[in-house]
C-alpha positions as CSV (number, residue, x, y, z in Angstrom):
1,X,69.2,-60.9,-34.7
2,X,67.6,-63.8,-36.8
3,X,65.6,-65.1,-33.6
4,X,64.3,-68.6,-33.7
5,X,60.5,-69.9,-32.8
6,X,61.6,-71.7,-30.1
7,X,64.0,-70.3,-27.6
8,X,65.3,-72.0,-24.4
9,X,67.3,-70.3,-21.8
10,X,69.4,-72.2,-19.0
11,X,71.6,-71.0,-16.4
12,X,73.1,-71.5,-13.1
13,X,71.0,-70.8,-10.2
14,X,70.8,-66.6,-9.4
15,X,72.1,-65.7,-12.5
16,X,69.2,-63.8,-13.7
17,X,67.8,-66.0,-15.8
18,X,64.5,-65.9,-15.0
19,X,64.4,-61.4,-14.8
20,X,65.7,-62.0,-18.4
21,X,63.2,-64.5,-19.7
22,X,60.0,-62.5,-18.2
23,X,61.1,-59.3,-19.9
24,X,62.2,-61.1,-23.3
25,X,58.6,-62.7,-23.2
26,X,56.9,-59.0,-22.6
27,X,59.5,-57.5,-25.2
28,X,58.3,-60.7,-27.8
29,X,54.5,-60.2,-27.1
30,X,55.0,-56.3,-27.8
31,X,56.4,-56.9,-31.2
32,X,52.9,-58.8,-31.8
33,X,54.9,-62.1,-31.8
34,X,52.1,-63.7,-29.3
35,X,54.8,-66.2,-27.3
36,X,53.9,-68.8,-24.8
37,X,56.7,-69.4,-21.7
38,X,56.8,-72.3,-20.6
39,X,57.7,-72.5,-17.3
40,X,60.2,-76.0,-16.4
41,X,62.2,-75.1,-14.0
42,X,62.5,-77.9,-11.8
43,X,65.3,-76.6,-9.6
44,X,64.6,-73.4,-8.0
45,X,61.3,-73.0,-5.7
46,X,61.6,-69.3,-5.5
47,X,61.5,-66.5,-8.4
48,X,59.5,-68.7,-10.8
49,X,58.0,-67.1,-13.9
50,X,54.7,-68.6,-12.7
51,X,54.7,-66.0,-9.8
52,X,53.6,-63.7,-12.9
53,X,50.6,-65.7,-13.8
54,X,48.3,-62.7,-13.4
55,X,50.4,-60.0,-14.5
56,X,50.9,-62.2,-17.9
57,X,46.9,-62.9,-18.7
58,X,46.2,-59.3,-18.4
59,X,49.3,-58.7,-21.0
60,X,47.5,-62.2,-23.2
61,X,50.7,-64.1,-22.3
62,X,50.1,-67.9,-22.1
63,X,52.2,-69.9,-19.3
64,X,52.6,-72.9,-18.9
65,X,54.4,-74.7,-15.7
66,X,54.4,-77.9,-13.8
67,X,51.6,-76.4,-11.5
68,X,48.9,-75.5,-13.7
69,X,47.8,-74.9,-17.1
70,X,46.3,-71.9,-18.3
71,X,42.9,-71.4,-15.5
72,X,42.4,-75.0,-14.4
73,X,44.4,-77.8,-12.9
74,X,45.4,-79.9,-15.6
75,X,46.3,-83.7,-15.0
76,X,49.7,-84.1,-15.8
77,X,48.8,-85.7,-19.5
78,X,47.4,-82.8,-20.8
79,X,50.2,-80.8,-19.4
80,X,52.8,-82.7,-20.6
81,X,51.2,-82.1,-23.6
82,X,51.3,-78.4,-23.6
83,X,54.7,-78.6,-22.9
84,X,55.6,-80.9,-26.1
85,X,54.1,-77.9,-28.0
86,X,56.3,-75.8,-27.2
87,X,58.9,-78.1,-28.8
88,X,57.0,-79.2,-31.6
89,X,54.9,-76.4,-33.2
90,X,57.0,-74.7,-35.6
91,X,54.8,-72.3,-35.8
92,X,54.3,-71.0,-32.3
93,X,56.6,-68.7,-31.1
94,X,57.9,-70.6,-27.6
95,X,60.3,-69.8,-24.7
96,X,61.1,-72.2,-22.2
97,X,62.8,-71.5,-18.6
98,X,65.2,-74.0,-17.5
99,X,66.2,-75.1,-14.1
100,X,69.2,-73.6,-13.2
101,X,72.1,-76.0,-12.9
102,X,72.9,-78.8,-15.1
103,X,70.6,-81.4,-13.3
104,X,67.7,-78.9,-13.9
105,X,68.9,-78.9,-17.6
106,X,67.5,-82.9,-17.3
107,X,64.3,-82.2,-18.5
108,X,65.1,-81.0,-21.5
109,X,66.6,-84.5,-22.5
110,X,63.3,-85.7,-23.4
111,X,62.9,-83.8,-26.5
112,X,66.2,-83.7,-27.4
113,X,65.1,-86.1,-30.3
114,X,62.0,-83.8,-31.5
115,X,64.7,-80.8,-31.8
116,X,67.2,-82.9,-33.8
117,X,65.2,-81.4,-37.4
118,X,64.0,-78.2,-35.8
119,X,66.5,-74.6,-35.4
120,X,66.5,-73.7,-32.1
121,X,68.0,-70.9,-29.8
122,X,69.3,-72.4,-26.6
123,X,71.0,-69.6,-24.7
124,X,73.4,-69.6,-21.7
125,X,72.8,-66.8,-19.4
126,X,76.2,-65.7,-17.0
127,X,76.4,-64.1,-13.6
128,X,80.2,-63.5,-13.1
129,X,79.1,-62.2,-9.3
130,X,78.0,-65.9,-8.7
131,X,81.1,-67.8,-7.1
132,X,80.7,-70.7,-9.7
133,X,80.4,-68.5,-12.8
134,X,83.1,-66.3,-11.6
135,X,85.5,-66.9,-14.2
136,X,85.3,-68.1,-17.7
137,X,86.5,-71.4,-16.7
138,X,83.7,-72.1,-14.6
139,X,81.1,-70.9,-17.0
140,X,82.7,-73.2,-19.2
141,X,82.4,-76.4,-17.0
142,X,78.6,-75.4,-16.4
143,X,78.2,-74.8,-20.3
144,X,79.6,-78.2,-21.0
145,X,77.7,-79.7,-18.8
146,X,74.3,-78.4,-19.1
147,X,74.8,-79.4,-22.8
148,X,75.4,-83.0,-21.8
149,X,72.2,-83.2,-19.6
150,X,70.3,-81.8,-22.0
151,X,71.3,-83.5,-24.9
152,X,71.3,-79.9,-26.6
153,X,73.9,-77.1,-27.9
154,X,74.3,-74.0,-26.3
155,X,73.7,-71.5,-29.1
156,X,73.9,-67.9,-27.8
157,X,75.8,-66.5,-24.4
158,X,73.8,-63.6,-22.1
159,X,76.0,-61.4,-19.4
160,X,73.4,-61.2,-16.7
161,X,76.1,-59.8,-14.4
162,X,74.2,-57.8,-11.2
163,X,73.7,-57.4,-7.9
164,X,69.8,-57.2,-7.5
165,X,69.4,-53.2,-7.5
166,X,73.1,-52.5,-6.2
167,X,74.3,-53.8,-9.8
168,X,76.3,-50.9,-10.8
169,X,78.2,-50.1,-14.4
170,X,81.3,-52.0,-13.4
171,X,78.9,-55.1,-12.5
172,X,77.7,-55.3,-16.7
173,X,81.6,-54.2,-17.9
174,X,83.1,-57.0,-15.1
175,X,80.7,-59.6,-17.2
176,X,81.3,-58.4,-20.6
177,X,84.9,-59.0,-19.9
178,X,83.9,-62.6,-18.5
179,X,81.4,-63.3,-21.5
180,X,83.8,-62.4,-23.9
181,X,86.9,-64.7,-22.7
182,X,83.7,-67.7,-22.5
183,X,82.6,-67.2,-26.1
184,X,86.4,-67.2,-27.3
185,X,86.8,-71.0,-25.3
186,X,83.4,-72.3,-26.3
187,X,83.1,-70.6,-30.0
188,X,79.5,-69.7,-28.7
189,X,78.7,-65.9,-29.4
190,X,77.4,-63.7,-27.0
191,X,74.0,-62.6,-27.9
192,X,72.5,-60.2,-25.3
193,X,73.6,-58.1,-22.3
194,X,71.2,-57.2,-20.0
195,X,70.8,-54.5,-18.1
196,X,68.3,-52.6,-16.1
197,X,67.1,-49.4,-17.6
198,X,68.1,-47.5,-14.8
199,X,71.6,-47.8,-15.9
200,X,70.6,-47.3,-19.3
201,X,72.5,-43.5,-19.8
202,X,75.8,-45.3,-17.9
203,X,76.3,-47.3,-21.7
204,X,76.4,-44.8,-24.2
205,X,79.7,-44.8,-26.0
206,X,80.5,-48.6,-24.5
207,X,80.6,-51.0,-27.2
208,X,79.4,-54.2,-25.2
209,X,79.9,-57.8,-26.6
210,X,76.3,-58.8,-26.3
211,X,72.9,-56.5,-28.2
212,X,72.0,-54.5,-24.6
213,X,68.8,-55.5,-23.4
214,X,67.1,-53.4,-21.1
215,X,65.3,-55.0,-18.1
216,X,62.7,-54.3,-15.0
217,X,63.1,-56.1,-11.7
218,X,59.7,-58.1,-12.4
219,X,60.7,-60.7,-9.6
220,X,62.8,-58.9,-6.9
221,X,60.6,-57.7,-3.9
222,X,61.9,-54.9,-1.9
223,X,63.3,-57.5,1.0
224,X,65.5,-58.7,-1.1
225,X,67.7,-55.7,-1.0
């Protein structure tokens, strides 16, 4: 996959989003790629990449979020800063968490401008066990409409179809099917789909829309089952 600098991933609230992005960031940093997350979701108070913070220094992972800034307090100028970085440095390699509705998708307006010259990924992730990403046409609607907050194009669609750790085969098949009908409406391919590696020996011989991605639970605690 021709992956860009900058990569942005947005998604309705539960969808995954955030497993994805914490394992794509440790995947990027073991190729030697050296990425910096940016966490800006605005939305969702629980599950945050910045509930990481530790586990990410030891790994030399930079993260950024509305709360702090590397190992001080920053005022918010400097943060904001940090953020536009992410945005405008061609050169870093960049990954930004997004709120997960379309009013979390907001924030992202403000640089819509700097992106307009720069190639960016911007990539839906889809939960088809959520009730209002259930069918394509609902993915759709939230697609659509995440674009228009954002003032961005989608650019790649992720099946992040589970069930925390009851997510079965049928789960990741039941969103491929999903995924594929969504990238046929919205002309959008589908990218990735992720899975957790112990259903990893359940895909051989399955030809899946999206690259399979293999995941950990990084954010799920054991009371959430």
């Amino acid at each position: 996959m021709d992956r860009k600098k900058l990569t942005i991933v947005v998604g309705h609230y539960g969808s995954g989003k955030t497993e994805f992005v914490v394992n794509y960031v440790s995947w990027l940093q073991e190729l030697g790629e050296n990425p910096v997350l940016a966490d800006v979701d605005i939305v969702n108070p629980y599950f945050r990449a910045r509930e990481l913070r530790d586990i990410f220094k030891k790994k030399g992972i930079r993260i950024i979020s509305s709360y702090f800034e590397d190992d001080f307090h920053a005022d918010a100028p400097a943060l904001e800063a940090s953020i536009k970085a992410c945005f405008d440095d061609c050169n870093q390699r960049s990954v930004v968490d997004v709120g997960g509705d379309p009013a979390g998708a907001v924030v992202l307006a403000r640089y819509s401008k700097m992106l307009e010259t720069r190639d960016y990924d911007m990539w839906f992730v889809v939960n088809a066990n959520r009730p209002q990403t259930a069918t394509a046409a609902q993915a759709l609607v939230y697609l659509r409409e995440i674009e228009a907050m954002s003032k961005l194009k989608v650019t790649g669609i992720i099946n992040t179809t589970h069930m925390l750790r009851e997510t079965t085969i049928d789960d990741v098949l039941k969103g491929d099917a999903l995924v594929r009908e969504l990238a046929e409406v919205s002309k959008v391919p589908v990218v990735f789909t992720v899975i957790e590696k112990s259903l990893s020996n359940k895909i051989e011989g399955i030809e899946l829309a999206g690259q399979p991605f293999l995941i950990e639970l990084e954010l799920r605690p054991d009371w959430c089952d």
